[in-house]
C-alpha positions, -999 to +999 in steps of 0.1 A: +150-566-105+175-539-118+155-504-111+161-484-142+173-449-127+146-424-142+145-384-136+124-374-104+137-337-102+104-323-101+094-310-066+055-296-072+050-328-097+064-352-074+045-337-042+014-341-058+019-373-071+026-385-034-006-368-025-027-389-052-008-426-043-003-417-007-046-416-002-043-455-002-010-466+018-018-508+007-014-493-031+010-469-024+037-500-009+025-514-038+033-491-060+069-485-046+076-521-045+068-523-085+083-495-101+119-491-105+122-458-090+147-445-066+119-434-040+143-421-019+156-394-041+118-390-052+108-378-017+138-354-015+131-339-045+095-335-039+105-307-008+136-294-025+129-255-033+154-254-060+138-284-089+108-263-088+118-248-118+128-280-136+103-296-161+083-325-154+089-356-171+057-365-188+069-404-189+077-408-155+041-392-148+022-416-167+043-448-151+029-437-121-003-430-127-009-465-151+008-483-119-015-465-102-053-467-119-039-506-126-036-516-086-064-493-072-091-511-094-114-482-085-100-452-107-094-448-144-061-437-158-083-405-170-101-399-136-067-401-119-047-379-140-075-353-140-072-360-100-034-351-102-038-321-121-064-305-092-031-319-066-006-299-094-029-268-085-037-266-049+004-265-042+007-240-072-018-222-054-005-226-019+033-217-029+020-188-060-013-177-044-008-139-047+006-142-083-021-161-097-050-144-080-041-113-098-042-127-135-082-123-141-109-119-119-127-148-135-123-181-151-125-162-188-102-135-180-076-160-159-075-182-189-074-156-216-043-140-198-022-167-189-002-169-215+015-135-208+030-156-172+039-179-192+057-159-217+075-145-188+082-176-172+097-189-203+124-161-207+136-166-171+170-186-174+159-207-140+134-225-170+139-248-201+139-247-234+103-262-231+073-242-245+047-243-219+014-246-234-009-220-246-048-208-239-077-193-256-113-189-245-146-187-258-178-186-243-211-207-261-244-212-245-232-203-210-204-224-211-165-216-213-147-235-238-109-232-229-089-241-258-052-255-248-028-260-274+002-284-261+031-311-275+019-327-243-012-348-250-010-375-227-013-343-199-048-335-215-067-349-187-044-337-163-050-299-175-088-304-172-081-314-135-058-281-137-090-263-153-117-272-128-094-268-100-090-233-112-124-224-112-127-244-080-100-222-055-098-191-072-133-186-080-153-204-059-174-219-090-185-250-079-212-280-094-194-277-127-187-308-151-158-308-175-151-320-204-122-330-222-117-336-261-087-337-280-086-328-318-055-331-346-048-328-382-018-353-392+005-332-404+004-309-372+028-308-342+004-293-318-025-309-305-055-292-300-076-301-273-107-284-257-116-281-219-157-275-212-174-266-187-207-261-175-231-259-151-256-280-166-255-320-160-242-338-187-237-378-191-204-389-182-184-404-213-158-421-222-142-421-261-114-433-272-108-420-306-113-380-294-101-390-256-134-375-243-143-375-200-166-357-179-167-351-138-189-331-118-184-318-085-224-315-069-220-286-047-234-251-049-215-218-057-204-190-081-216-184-118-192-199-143-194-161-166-199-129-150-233-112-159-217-088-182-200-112-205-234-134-203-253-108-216-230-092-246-241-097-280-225-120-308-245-105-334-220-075-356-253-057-363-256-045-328-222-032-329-224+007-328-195+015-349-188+016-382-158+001-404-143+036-414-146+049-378-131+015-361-101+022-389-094+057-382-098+047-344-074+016-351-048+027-380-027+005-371-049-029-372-053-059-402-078-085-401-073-116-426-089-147-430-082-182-424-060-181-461-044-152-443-057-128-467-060-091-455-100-082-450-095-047-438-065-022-426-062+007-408-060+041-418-023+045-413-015+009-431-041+016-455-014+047-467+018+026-469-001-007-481-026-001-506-004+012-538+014-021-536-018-041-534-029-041-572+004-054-580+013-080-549-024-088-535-035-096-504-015-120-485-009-112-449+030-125-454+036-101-479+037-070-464+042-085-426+070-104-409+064-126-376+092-115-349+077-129-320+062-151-308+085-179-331+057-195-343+043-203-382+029-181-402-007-197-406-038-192-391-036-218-364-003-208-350-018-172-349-049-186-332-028-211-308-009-178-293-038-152-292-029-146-260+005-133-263+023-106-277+032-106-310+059-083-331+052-078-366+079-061-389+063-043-417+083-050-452+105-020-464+083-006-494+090+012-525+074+031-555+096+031-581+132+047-570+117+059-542+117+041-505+082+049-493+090+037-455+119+020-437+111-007-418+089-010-388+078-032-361+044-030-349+038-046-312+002-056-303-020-086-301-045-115-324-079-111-313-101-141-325-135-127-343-158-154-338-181-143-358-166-135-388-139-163-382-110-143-388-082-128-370-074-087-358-042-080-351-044-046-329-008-029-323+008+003-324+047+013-340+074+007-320+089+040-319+104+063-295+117+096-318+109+118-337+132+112-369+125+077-363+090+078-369+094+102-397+121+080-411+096+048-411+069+069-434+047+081-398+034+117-385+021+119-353-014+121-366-014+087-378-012+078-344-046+081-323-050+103-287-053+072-268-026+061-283+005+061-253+030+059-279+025+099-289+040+102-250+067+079-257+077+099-286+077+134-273+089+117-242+117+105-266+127+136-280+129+153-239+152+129-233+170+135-266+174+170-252+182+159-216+204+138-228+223+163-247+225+182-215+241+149-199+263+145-225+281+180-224+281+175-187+299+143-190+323+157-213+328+190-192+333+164-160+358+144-174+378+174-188+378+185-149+393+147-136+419+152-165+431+188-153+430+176-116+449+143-131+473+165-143+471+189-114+481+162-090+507+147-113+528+175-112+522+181-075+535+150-071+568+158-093+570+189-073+567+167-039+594+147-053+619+170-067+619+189-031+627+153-011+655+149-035+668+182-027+661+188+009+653+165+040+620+152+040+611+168+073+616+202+054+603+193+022+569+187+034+573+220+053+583+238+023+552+220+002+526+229+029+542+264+026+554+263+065+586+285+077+616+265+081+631+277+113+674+276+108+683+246+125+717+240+146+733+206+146+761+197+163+773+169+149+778+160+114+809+145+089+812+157+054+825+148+024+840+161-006+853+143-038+862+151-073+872+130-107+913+133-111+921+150-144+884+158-146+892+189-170+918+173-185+892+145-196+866+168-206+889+185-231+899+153-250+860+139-255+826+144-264+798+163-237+776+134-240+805+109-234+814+128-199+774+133-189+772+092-194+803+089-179+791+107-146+756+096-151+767+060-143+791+068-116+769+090-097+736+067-100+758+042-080+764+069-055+730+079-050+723+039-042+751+040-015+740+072+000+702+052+004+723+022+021+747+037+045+719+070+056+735+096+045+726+128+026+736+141-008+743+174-008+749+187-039+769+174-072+783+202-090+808+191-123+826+161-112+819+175-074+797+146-052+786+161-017+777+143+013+768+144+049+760+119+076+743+129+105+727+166+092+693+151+082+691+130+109+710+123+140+735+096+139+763+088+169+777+067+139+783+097+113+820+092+105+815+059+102+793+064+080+808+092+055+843+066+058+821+036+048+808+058+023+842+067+010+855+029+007+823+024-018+829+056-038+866+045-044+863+011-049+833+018-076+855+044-093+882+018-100+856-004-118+843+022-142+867+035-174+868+071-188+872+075-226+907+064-231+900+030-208+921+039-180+900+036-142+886+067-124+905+080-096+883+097-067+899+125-051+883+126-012+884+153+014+863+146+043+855+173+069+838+169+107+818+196+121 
């Protein structure tokens, strides 16, 4: 049989899928036999460090796991997927053990928070495009209801194995029985499913229209809820605040309903809001814009990522000709009221100065003591002052590397303009301001040579035509004076200079000043004055 090459990039999936098939090794031959896998990259993958960030394949998952629950004959597909998902966790655990011990110190508060590691997780680049799934909690009778929220509902059973084993390692909550059901309107994406659990002993079932199974684990341990969250009241008559207090508390807060009409606002939203009320009414999309998460404006979406933050933009608002504030974004967080059935978004302005809050229609006594972003703000404006500081500091400390540009610029020209003119060995004595002791040498050659009818030309042209003229005859002399070692002197009019043997000590200095000689007389022939006729170089060569 051809195997069919399928993805098995998936490291902490793969290892715990060995652990599940490897418990029988007459199934697990079996199981390699049947399915057209390449095993051998399986097991390499399954130890490799770097696919732990790749996504899991859900259909490879369930091949296995149907192969699986068919050949064992002892285990459903549901009691071995919920079996895989406890595997899943005890390697998350082992590898992430610090990190996920400090998201809650319970199964509420682990569950309730999750969705911020997610949201973390998500924005790393190491990560897909995949949206992991989301959590929210409530609490009936003594039991938690976790509420997951996935595109992934063949894993349903699989995050109730995820669930208990949760409760199991972290929290030492034992003798608790699960129960998964999975719910969904048609027209919806997302599948809603629920994950019980309880203390109490309840019948195993099996349904396959809501997908419903239960397993209990009979040993003794911790409470499922802490004693403080078993004891709070559900009843909004024993709360001890009132609705103007909580607003003033809260002015930056909207409840709405399931229609996503606005029940109540705070104080500060009440201000910018409520004049445009009469005329717009009460819709919850008319005055607010969903930044993030990117989810859809209804209720569900809302109550699908109650555990994240959200960024609402406030709609720019007007009264006539007037703007009454720019806009704003507000960062906070849905709160589910369960007894009311309605949602409370709780956020504060994103602001950090003062002209910016002003600007978006804020004072600072809109925004409550306990409020942190009142520090951010004056915060904001010490840094606008610091900042200030900085600025003229930067500007006053590049003005400085200019000068010292410039300074060192014409040192350098300097530096230069003395090596042309003297020997280096006393130009860098005249730069570092040394004495130059008078020097005796004994042996040197000179030379001396002038343009024939030199006056004679300058009298019958143009000044510029007699600067190029000697421009390019003495720019070839230069070059020969590099070649042959020897020093220019001086060039006064048509008079060229030169010595060999006087900056440096040559037993070769005639030599050189005759070489020199040849070159300055045979470049002369090949350069015209005005009137076209060759320069002739008169030469008078002295030894010292």
């Amino acid at each position: 049989m051809e195997r069919k090459e399928l993805p098995v990039q998936m490291c902490f999936m793969n290892r715990a899928l060995e652990n599940v098939i490897n418990e029988n090794s007459r199934i697990a031959k079996r199981i390699r036999d049947e399915l057209a896998i390449d095993w051998e990259k399986f097991d390499l993958s399954s130890h490799d460090h770097e696919t732990r960030y790749l996504d899991y394949d859900d259909d490879l998952v369930v091949k296995i796991v149907s192969a699986t629950a068919r050949l064992s004959g002892c285990w459903t597909f549901n009691e071995l997927m919920h079996k895989l998902g406890m595997e899943y966790f005890k390697i998350c655990v082992h590898e992430y053990n610090r990190s996920l011990r400090s998201v809650g110190s319970n199964l509420l508060e682990f569950y309730s928070n999750i969705d911020g590691l997610h949201d973390h997780i998500w924005n790393s680049t190491k990560f897909g495009s995949r949206v992991p799934p989301s959590f929210r909690c409530a609490t009936e009778d003594g039991k938690l209801i976790v509420h997951l929220y996935t595109d992934r509902p063949q894993m349903r059973f699989f995050m109730g194995g995820v669930v208990l084993a949760t409760g199991v390692i972290l929290f030492s909550v034992h003798n608790l029985v699960v129960k998964v059901s999975q719910y969904r309107k048609p027209t919806q994406q997302i599948h809603h499913v629920t994950i019980t659990l309880s203390h109490e002993p309840e019948t195993a079932s099996k349904n396959s229209s809501e997908g419903v199974s239960s397993t209990a684990l009979p040993t003794s341990g911790g409470s499922l809820l802490t004693e403080h969250q078993a004891i709070m009241s559900s009843n909004p008559a024993d709360l001890k605040i009132g609705v103007r207090t909580f607003c003033k508390t809260f002015p930056f807060h909207v409840i709405f309903d399931r229609d996503l009409q606005i029940t109540q606002l705070g104080s500060a939203l009440m201000k910018m809001i409520a004049p445009e009320i009469a005329s717009k009414g009460l819709f919850f999309g008319t005055y607010f814009e969903l930044k993030r998460p990117r989810v859809r404006m209804d209720y569900m979406s809302f109550l699908a990522r109650v555990n994240s933050t959200f960024v609402l933009s406030i709609a720019q608002l007007s009264r006539g000709s007037d703007v009454i504030n720019e806009q704003m974004e507000l960062k906070g967080q849905m709160i589910h009221l369960q007894e009311s059935d309605a949602i409370l978004f709780l956020g504060s302005p994103s602001v950090e100065k003062l002209d910016e809050m002003i600007g978006k229609g804020i004072y600072i006594s809109d925004i409550p003591i306990h409020d942190a972003t009142r520090d951010v703000i004056l915060v904001g404006e010490q840094s606008k002052a610091q900042d200030g500081l900085k600025k003229r500091m930067e500007l006053l400390k590049r003005s400085v590397i200019q000068a010292t540009e410039a300074v060192n610029e014409e040192r350098q020209k300097n530096v230069d303009l003395l090596q042309m003119i003297f020997p280096s060995t006393v130009a860098q004595k005249l730069w570092r301001g040394e004495t130059v002791e008078p020097t005796k040498v004994n042996d040197v050659t000179m030379l001396f040579s002038d343009i024939v009818g030199f006056t004679a030309i300058c009298s019958s042209c143009k000044p510029m035509t007699v600067v190029n003229m000697l421009n390019a005859l003495y720019t070839h002399f230069d070059n020969f004076c590099g070649m042959l070692d020897v020093y220019k002197i001086e060039t006064i009019g048509d008079a060229y200079c030169v010595a060999a043997g006087l900056h440096r000590s040559s037993p070769y200095h005639a030599q050189q000043i005759a070489w020199m000689a040849l070159k300055m007389m045979d470049t002369a022939t090949s350069q015209k004055s005005h009137d076209g006729k060759a320069i002739e170089i008169a030469e008078r060569n002295a030894r010292i």
